[in-house]
C-alpha positions in Angstrom: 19.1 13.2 13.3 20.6 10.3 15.4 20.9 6.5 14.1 21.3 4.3 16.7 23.1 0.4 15.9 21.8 -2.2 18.6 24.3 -3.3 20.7 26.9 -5.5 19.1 25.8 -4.5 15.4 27.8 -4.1 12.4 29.0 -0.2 11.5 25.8 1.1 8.7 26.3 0.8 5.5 25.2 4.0 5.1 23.7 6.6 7.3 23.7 11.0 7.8 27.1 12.4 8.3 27.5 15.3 9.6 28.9 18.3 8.6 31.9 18.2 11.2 32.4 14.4 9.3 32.4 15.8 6.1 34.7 19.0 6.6 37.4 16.4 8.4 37.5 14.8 4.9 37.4 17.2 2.8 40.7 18.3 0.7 42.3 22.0 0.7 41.7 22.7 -2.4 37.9 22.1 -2.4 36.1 25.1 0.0 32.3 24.9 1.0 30.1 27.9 1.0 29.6 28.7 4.5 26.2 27.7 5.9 26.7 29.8 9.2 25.3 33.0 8.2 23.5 34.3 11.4 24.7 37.8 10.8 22.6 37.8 7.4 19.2 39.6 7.7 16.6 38.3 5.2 13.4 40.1 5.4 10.2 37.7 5.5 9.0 38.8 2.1 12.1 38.6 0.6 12.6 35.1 2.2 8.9 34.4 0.9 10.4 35.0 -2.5 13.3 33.4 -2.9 12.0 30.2 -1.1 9.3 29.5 -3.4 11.8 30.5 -6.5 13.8 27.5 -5.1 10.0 25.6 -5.0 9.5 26.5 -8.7 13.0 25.5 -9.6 13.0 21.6 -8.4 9.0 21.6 -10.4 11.2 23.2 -13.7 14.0 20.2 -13.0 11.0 17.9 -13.3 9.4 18.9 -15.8 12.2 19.5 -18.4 13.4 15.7 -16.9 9.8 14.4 -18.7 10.0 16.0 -21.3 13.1 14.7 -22.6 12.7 11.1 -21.3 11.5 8.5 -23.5 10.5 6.3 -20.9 7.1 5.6 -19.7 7.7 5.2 -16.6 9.2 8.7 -16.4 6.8 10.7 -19.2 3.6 8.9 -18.3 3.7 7.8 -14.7 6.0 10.4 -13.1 8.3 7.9 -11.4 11.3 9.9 -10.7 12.2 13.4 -8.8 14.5 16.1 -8.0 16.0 18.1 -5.6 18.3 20.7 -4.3 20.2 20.7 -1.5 22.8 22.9 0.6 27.0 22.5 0.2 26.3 19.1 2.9 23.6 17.4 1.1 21.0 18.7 3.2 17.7 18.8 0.8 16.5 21.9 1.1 13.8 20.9 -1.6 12.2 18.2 -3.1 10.2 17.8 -6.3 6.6 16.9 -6.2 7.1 13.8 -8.2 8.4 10.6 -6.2 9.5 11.4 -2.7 10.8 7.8 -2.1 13.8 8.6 -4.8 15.4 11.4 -3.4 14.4 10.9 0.4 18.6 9.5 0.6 19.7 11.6 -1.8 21.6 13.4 1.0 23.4 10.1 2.3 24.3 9.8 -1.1 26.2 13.4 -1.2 27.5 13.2 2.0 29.0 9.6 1.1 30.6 11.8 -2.3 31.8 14.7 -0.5 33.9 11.8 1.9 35.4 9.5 -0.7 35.6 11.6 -4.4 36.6 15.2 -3.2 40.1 14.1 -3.8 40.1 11.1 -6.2 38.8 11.9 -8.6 37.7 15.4 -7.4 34.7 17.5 -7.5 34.5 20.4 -10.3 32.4 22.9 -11.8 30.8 21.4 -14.6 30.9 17.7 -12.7 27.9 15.2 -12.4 28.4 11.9 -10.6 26.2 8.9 -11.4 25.0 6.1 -8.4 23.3 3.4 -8.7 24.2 1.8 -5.3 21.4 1.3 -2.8 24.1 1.1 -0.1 25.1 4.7 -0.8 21.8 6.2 -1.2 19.9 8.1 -4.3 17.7 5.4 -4.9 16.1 2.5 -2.9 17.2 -0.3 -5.7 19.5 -0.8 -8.8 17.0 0.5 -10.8 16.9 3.5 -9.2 20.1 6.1 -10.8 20.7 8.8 -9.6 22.8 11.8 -11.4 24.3 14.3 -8.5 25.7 17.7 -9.7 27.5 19.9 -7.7 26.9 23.9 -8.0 29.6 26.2 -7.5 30.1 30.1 -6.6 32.8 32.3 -6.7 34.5 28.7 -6.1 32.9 27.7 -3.6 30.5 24.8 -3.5 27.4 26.5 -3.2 25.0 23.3 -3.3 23.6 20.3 -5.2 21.1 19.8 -7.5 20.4 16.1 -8.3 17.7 13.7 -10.4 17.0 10.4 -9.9 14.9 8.0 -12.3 13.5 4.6 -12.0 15.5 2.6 -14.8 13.7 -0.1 -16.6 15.9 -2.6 -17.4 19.9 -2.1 -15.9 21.6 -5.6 -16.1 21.0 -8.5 -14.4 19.3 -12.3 -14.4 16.1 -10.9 -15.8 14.5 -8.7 -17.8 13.8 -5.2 -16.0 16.3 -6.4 -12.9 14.0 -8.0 -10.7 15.3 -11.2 -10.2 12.6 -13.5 -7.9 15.6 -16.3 -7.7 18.0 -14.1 -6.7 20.1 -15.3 -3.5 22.2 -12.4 -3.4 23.1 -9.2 -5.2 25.3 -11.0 -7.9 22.3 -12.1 -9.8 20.7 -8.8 -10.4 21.9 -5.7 -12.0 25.5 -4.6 -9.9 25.1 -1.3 -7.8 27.2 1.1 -9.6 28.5 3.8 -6.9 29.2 7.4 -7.5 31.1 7.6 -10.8 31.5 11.0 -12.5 29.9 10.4 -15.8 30.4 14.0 -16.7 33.3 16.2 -16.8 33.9 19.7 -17.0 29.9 19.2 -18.6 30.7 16.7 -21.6 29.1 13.1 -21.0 32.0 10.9 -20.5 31.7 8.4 -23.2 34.1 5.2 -21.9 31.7 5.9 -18.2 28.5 5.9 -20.1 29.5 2.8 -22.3 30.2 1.2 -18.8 26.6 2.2 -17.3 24.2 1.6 -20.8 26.1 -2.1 -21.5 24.5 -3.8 -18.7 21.1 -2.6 -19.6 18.7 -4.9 -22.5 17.3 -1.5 -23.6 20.5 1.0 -23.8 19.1 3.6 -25.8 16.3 4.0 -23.5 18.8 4.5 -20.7 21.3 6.6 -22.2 18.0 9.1 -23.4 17.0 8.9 -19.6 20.9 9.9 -18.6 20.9 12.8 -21.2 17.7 14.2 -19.4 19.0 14.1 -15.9 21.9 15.9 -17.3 19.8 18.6 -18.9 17.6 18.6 -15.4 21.0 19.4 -13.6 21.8 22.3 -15.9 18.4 23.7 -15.8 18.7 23.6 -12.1 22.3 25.4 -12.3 21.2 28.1 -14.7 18.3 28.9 -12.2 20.0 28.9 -9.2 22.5 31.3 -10.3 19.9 33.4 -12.1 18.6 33.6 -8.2 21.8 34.4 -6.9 22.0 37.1 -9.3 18.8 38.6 -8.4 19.2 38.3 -4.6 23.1 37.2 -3.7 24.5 34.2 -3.0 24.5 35.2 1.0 21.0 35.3 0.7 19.8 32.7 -1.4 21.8 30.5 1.2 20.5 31.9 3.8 17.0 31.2 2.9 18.4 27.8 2.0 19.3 27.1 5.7 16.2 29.0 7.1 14.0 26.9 5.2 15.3 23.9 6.4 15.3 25.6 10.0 11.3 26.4 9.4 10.2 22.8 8.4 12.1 21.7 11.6 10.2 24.4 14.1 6.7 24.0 12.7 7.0 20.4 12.8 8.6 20.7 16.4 5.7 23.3 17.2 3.1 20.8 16.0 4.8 17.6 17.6 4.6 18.9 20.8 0.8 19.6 20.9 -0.1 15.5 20.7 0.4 13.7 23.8 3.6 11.9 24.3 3.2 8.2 23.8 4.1 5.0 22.1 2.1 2.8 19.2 3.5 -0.2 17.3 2.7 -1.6 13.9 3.7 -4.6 12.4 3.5 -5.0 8.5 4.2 -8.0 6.4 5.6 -9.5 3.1 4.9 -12.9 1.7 7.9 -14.8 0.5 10.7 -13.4 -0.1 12.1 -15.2 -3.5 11.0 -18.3 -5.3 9.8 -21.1 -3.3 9.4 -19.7 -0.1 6.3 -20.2 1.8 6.8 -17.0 5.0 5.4 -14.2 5.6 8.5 -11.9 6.8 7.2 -9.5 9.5 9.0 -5.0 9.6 8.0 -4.3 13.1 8.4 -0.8 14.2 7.5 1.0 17.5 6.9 4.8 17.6 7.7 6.8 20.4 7.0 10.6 21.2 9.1 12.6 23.6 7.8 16.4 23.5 9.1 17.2 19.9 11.5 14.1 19.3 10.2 10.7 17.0 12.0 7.8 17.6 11.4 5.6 15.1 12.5 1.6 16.8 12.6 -1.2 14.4 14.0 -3.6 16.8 12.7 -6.9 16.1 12.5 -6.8 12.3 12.9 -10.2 10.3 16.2 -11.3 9.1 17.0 -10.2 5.5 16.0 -12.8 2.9 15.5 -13.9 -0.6 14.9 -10.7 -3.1 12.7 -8.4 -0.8 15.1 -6.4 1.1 15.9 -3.0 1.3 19.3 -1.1 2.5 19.3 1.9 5.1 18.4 4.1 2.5 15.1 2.4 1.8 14.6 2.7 5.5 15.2 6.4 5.3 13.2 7.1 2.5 10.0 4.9 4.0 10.3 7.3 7.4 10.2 10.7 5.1 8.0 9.6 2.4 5.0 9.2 5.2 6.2 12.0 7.4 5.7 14.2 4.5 2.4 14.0 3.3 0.8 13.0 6.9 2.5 15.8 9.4 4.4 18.1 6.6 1.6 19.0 4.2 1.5 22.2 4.3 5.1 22.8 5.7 8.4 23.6 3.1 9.3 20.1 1.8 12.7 20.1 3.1 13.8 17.2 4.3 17.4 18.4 5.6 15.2 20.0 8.6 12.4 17.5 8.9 14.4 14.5 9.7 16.4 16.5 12.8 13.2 15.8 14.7 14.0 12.0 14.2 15.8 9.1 15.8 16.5 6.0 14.6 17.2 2.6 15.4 17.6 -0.3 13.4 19.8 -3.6 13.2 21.8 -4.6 10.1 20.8 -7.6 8.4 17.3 -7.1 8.7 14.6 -6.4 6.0 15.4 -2.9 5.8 18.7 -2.6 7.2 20.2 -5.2 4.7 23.8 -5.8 4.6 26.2 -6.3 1.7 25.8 -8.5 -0.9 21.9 -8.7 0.2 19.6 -9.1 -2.8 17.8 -5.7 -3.0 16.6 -5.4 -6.3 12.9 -5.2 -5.3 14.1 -3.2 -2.3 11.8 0.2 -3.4 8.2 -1.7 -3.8 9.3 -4.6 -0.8 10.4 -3.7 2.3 11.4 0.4 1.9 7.2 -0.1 0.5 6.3 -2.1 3.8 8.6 0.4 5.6 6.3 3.3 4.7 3.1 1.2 5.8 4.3 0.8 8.9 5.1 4.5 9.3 2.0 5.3 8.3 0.3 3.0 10.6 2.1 4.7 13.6 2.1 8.1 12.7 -1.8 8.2 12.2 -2.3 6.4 15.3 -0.4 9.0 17.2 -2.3 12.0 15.0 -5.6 10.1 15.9 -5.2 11.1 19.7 -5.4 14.7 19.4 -8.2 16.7 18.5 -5.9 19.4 16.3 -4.1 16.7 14.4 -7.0 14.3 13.9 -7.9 15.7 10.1 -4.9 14.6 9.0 -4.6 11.2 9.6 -4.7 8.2 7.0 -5.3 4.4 7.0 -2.6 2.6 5.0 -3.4 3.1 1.5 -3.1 0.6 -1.4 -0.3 -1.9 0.5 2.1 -3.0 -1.9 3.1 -3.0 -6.1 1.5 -5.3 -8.1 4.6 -6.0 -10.3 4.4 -7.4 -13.6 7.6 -7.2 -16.3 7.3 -7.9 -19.7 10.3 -8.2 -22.3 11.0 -9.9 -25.5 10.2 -8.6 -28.9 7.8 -5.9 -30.0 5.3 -6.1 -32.9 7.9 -4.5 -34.8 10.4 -7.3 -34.0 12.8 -5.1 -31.4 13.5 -6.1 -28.2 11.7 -4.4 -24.9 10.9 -4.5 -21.4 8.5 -2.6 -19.3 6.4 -2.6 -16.4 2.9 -2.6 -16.0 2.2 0.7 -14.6 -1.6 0.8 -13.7 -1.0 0.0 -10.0 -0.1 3.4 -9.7 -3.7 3.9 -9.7 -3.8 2.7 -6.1 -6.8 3.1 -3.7 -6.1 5.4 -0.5 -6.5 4.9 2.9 -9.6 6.5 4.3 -9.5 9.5 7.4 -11.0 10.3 10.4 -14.1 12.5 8.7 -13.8 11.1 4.9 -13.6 8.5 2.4 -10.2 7.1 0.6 -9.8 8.9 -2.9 -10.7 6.0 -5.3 -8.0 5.1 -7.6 -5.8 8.4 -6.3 -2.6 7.2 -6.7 0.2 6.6 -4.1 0.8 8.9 -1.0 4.6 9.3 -1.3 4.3 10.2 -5.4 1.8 13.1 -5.3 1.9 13.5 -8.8 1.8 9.9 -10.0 -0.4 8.8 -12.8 -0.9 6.2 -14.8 0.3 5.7 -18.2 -2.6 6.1 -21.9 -3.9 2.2 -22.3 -3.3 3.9 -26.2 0.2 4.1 -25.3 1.1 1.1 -24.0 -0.7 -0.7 -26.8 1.7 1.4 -29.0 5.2 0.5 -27.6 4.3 -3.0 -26.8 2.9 -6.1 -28.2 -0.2 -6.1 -26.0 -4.0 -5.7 -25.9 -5.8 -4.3 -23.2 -9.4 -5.7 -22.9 -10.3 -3.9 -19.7 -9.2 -1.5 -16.9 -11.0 -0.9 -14.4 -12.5 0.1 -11.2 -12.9 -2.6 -8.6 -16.2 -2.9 -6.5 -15.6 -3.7 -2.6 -11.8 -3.2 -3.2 -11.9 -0.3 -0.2 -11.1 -1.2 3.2 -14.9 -1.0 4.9 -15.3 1.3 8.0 -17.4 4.2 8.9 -15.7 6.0 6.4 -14.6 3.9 3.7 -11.3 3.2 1.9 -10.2 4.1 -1.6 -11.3 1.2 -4.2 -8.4 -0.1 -6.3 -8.3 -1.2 -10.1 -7.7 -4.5 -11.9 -6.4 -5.0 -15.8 -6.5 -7.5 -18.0 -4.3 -7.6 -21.1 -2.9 -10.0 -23.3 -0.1 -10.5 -26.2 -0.8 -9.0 -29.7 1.0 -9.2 -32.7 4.5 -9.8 -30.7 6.5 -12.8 -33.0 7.4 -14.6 -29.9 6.2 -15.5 -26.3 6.5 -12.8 -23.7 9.0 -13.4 -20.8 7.0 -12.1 -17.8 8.4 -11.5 -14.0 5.7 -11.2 -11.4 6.4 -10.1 -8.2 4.2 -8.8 -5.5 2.7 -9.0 -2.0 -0.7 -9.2 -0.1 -2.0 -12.3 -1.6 -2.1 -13.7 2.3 -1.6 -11.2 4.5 -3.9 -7.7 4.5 -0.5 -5.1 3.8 -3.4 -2.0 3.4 -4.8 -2.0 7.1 -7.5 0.1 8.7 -7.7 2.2 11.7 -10.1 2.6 14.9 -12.0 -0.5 13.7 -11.6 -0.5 9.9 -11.0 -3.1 7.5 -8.3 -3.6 5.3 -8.5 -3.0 1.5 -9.0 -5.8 -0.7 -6.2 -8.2 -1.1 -3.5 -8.6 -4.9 -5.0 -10.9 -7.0 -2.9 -11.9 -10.3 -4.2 -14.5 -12.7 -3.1 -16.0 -15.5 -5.6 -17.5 -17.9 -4.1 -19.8 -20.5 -5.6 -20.6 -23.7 -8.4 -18.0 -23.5 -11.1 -17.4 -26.1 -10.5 -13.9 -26.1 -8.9 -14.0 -30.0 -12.3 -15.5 -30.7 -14.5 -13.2 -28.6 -12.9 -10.1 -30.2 -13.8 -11.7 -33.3 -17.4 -11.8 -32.8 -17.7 -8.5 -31.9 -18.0 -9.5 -27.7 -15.8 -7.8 -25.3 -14.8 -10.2 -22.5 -15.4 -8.4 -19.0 -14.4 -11.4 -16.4 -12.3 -14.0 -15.8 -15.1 -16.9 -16.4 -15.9 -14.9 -19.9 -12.5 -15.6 -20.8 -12.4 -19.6 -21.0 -9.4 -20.7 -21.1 -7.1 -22.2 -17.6 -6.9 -20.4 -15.0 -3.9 -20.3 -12.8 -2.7 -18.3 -10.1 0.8 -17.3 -10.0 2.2 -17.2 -6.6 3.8 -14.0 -5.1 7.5 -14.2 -6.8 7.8 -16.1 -10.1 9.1 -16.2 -13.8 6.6 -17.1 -16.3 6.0 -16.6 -20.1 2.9 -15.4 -21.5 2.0 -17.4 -25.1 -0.4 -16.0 -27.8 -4.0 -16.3 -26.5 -3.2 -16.2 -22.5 -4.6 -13.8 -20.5 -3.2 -11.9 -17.3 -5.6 -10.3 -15.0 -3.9 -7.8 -12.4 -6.1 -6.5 -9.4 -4.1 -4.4 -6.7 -5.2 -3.2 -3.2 -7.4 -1.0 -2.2 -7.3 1.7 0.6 -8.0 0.7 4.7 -11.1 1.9 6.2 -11.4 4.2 9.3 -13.9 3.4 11.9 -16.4 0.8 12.5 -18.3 -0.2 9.5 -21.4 -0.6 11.5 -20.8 2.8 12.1 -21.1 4.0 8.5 -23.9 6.8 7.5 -26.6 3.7 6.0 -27.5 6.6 2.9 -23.7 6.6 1.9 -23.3 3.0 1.7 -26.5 2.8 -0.5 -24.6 5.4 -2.6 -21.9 3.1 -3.1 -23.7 0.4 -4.0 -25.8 2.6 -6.7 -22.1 3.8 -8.4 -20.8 0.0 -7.7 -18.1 0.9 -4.9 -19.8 -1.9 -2.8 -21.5 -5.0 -3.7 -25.1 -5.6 -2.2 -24.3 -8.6 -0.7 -21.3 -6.5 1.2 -23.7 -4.0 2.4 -25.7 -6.7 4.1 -23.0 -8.5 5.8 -20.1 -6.2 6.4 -22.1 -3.2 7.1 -25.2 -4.4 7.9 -27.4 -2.2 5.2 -30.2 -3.8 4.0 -31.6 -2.5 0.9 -34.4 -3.2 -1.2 -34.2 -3.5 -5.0 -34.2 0.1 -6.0 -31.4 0.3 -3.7 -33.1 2.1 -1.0 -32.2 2.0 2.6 -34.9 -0.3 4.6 -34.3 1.4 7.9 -36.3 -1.1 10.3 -33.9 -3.9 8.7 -30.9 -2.1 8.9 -31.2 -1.7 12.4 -32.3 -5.3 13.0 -29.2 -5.8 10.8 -26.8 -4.0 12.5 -27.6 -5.6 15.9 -27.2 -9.3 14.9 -23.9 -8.3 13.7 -23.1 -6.6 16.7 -24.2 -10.1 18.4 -22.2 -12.0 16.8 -19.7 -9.9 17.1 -19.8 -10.4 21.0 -20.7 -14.1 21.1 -17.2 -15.0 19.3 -15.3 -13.1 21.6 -17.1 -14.6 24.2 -16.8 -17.8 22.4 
């Protein structure tokens, strides 16, 4: 893979090295399995085996990561990954869990191997901790990452590594995103590689260091002892498998794995058309106070098996939405994956060598020390993706072969809402709202968006028990929920998206409350071939409510006028506090349509309007289905329908 600076640029803050790079560095004493091993013959069955051991491995990493966290953002929402990778950083493997974590994990290890082999050193029994967005492991402070290297016979065989979303480290505000943030310096401080643990014992003066910054430290020393026990569950597996099969051949099917992704994906590349599509995707002010919209512009270009991926033209970094190379990075891989790579080895060590990139420094995600980037992972790495997305589909869209798997944008952007301040039993917390997990997806060429699926680049995302949340905070939900017409309109329609409303209970002080999001303005979740975008974020905040007194009377309120109350709505980056009695409402977007809405089947849009996926009044005028009360289709009207919006259609243009 090639990074390209524009002309006159500054040098990346971080980018691949390659393995020439990283030998040139490297001290005498530290050796590197070799990775050249075309002598080795490894049957197909036997590489069948081993490759999906190293598959089953990275899920065990995962799993025994949950299972010791005490973090819902871990245990309930699955907001964190692993991965494994050769002697270089190449990731032979990723976890199922979220792709956008670990896509830079191997900038990260190459950016080790160059500046700690020597000082201070890399040894069995090692981990190294990075929270630095400038190094890779993670798109945003929040983001720590805990790198372990593997050793054989003395060699450095490889890397297993884990990376978790964080929920408060340090800075201005509570949970780290700081919407007043000018620069790095007022949010949590990016921690780069630091070996945390030695010879395998947690290094207790490092660890003091890491948890001090954070508001909830035992939550965050709990979530460093179960990246530590992921690591060693990794190790013990991996040499179980070298046991088994030797370490030639383990390695072996370590590089031919990587060597497969890139072939199939080459093989497949090269049956679409060459060509060139552009997409342009948006987020609406960058910190507190501002009024833009700030524009990632991206043009794709195919040359027989070769993406170039051209951001030239980007906005200028600004305010708190900015992401660093590696959120770049991660935003190309995490679509690449799931829209050309489904059913190809997740590795992207071979993947990204059929991609190019170019991309200037000090942009919105190519931002350069000391940047803000706290919201980097759900800002512009988020918008990065979108974009991505937007291109790749439109290039799948033009052959026959490829045309199944492409995908409108789904759900846009993260509806962000901290909380912090006391509990009901009078300790201090802080946590997200996790429910816009539930996001809408995008539709395809020949089907509907999954409704409330999730996110593409975390295929095993969820969201969190309402009983849960209502357990380890002072809140009360009153409704979550489904959204009708929240799915981008088209012939086959997008994904709907959800809303929540909650409010403070039992907490013995107000709530501190960051909200942070985009799409208010702007349509982030577009369609393709003539769809519509999902529905747009709404946030409101309803103060003084009557929902203490509805609760009372046995009523449970269902919408925003049942509430009474004030209602106000919060821009897209604020700090707010939430009193007894107020009332937040939280609706995310929805999935982008494919296809002309006109278009649609008439029977399946009066099926979504019997299970309340679309509104009658949106079946009339967006896709021209007219219905009678029983909600059956009146053909004759439909059609009549149908043609006046087609006539209006072509008098404004005309107009």
């Amino acid at each position: 893979m090639a990074v390209t600076p524009v002309p006159g640029s500054e040098i990346f803050a971080s980018r691949p090295y390659t393995n020439e790079e990283i030998r040139t560095d490297l001290p005498a004493h530290l050796s590197l399995y070799p990775t050249d091993l075309s002598g080795a013959e490894v049957d197909p069955l036997t590489y069948e085996v081993v490759r999906n051991r190293i598959f089953a491995i990275t899920d065990l990493m995962g799993d025994a990561l949950r299972r010791m966290s005490g973090s819902l953002v871990v245990t309930d929402c699955n907001d964190f990954d692993v991965a494994l990778t050769d002697p270089y950083g190449h990731i032979v493997q990723v976890g199922p869990y979220n792709t956008q974590l670990v896509a830079s994990i191997g900038l990260a290890i190459g950016w080790i191997l160059r500046n700690r082999a020597d000082n201070p050193g890399i040894e069995p029994g090692d981990m190294f901790l990075c929270s630095d967005p400038w190094v890779g492991g993670g798109l945003h402070q929040n983001d720590v990452a805990l790198f372990a290297p593997l050793f054989h016979d003395g060699k450095l065989f490889g890397w297993t590594a884990a990376v978790a979303h964080q929920l408060d480290v340090g800075g201005v505000s509570p949970g780290s995103w700081t919407p007043r943030a000018e620069d790095v310096f007022w949010e949590s401080l990016p921690m780069p590689p630091i070996k945390v643990v030695r010879g395998g014992v947690i290094q207790c003066d490092v660890e003091d260091a890491y948890v001090r910054r954070s508001r909830i430290p035992k939550l965050v020393a709990l979530d460093l002892r179960a990246k530590v026990g992921a690591n060693k569950l990794g190790h013990e597996r991996i040499a179980e498998l070298i046991r088994k099969f030797d370490a030639d051949t383990v390695q072996q099917v370590m590089q031919l794995q990587m060597r497969d992704a890139e072939q199939r994906l080459r093989d497949r590349l090269a049956t679409i058309p060459d060509g060139t599509w552009t997409a342009v995707n948006h987020q609406e002010q960058s910190h507190t106070g501002d009024r833009k919209a700030h524009a990632i512009r991206l043009k794709l270009t195919k040359t027989g098996s070769d993406l170039l991926f051209d951001f030239t033209g980007t906005d200028e970094q600004s305010g708190m939405i900015n992401c660093t190379f590696t959120g770049l990075y991660g935003g190309i891989i995490s679509a690449m994956m799931p829209l050309l790579c489904g059913d190809l080895p997740w590795a992207p060590g071979g993947i990204m060598r059929c991609v190019d990139i170019i991309s200037e420094p000090g942009t919105l995600n190519n931002a350069t020390f000391p940047a803000a980037v706290g919201k980097g992972s759900v800002a512009s790495s988020w918008a990065t993706t979108n974009a991505v997305m937007e291109c790749l589909s439109q290039m799948l869209d033009t052959h026959p072969s490829t045309r199944s798997s492409v995908a409108s944008v789904c759900c846009g952007s993260w509806d962000l809402s901290i909380v912090a301040g006391l509990n009901q039993h009078g300790a201090p917390f802080a946590t997200s709202i996790l429910e816009p997990m539930a996001g809408g997806f995008g539709a395809g060429s020949d089907h509907d968006g999954v409704d409330t699926a999730g996110l593409p680049f975390i295929p095993m995302g969820k969201v969190p028990d309402v009983e849960m949340n209502e357990f380890t905070t002072p809140l009360l939900y009153l409704w979550r929920r489904e959204e009708t017409d929240s799915g981008g309109p088209g012939r086959y329609r997008g994904g709907l998206s959800g809303s929540v409303a909650f409010t403070p209970y039992h907490s013995p002080a107000p709530i501190y409350q960051v909200i942070s999001g985009s799409g208010k303005a702007v349509s982030m979740n577009r369609g393709l071939a003539g769809g519509h975008p999902g529905a747009t974020q709404e946030d409101i905040a309803v103060r003084g409510s009557d929902a203490a007194e509805l609760l009372a009377r046995g009523e449970l309120p269902s919408t925003v006028a049942e509430l009474g109350g004030t209602p106000e709505f919060p821009s897209n980056q604020e700090e707010s506090l939430l009193q007894q009695g107020d009332v937040y409402v939280m609706r995310w977007q929805g999935g982008g349509g494919y296809g002309d809405p006109v278009l649609r089947d008439p029977e399946l849009v009066a099926t979504d309007v019997r299970e309340l996926k679309v509104s009658p009044d949106a079946a009339r005028t967006v896709y021209g289905v007219v219905l009678d009360d029983s909600f059956t289709v009146d053909a004759t009207a439909t059609a009549a329908c149908r043609e006046a919006v087609r006539a209006d259609r072509r008098n404004r243009v005309q107009g």
